[in-house]
N, C-alpha and C positions, 0 to 999 in steps of 0.2 A: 219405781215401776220395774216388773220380774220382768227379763229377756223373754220373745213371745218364745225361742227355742228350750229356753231351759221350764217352761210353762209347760209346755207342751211333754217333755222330760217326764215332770212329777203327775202329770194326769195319763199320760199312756200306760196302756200295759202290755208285755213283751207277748208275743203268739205264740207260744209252742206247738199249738195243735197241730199243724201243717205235717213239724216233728214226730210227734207223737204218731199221729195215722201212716206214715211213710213205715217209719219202724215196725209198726204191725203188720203192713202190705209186706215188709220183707220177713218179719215172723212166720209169715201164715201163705209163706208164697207157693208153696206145694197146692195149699185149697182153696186159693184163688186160680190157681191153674187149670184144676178141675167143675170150678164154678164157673169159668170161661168157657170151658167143652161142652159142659150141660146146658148154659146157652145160649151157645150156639145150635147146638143139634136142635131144644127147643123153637129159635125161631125159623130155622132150617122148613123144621116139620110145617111150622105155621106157613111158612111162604108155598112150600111142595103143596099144602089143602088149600091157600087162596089161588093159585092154579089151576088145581082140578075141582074146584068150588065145591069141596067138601067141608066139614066141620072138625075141629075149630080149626078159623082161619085168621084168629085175630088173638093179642093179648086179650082183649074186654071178652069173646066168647070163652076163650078159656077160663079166664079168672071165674067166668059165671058155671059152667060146665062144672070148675073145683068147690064150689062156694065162696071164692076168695075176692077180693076186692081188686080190681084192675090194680092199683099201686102196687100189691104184695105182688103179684104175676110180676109189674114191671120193675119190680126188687131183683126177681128172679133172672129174669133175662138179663138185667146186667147185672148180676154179680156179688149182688149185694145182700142176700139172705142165705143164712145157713139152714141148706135144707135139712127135713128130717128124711129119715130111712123111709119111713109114712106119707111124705108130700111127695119123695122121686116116686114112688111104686104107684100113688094115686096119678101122676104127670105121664110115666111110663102106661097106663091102664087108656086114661085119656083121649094119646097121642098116637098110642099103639107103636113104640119106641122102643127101646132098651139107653138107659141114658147111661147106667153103669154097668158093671159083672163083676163077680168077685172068684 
């Protein structure tokens, strides 16, 4: 009978991925810095129009407002989608923002 440790050995597999994403996060950390500012200012906006019960004052109103599906909205606000030059300027139109300047 195999040891249940040395079983457990030949059927695992080592994780790198954990590795792998850290390393990117430090690759790409300039534009994850900037995906944090955008947002922010994004749900900034959202909070400032559920205040004065203006429009949009939700991810789910925006996502509909852009055509986009609540999840990609909420890709965006944390951080997680790489916008194009064409989603900030439609989000900026929107929002009535400035999210960058060049």
């Amino acid at each position: 009978m195999i040891p249940v440790a040395e079983l457990l050995n030949t059927i695992a597999q080592p994780d790198a991925t954990w590795q792998i994403k850290a390393e990117q996060r430090q690759g790409n950390k300039k534009s994850l810095i900037f995906s944090a500012k955008i947002a922010f200012k994004i749900l900034d906006k959202l909070r400032q129009n559920r205040l004065a019960g203006k429009q949009p004052s939700s991810q789910k109103a925006l996502a509909e407002l852009l055509g986009m599906k609540p999840q990609q909205v909420n890709k965006i606000v944390k951080g997680h989608e790489n916008l194009t030059l064409e989603t900030i300027v439609r989000l900026e139109e929107m929002l009535g923002i400035q999210l960058i300047s060049v």
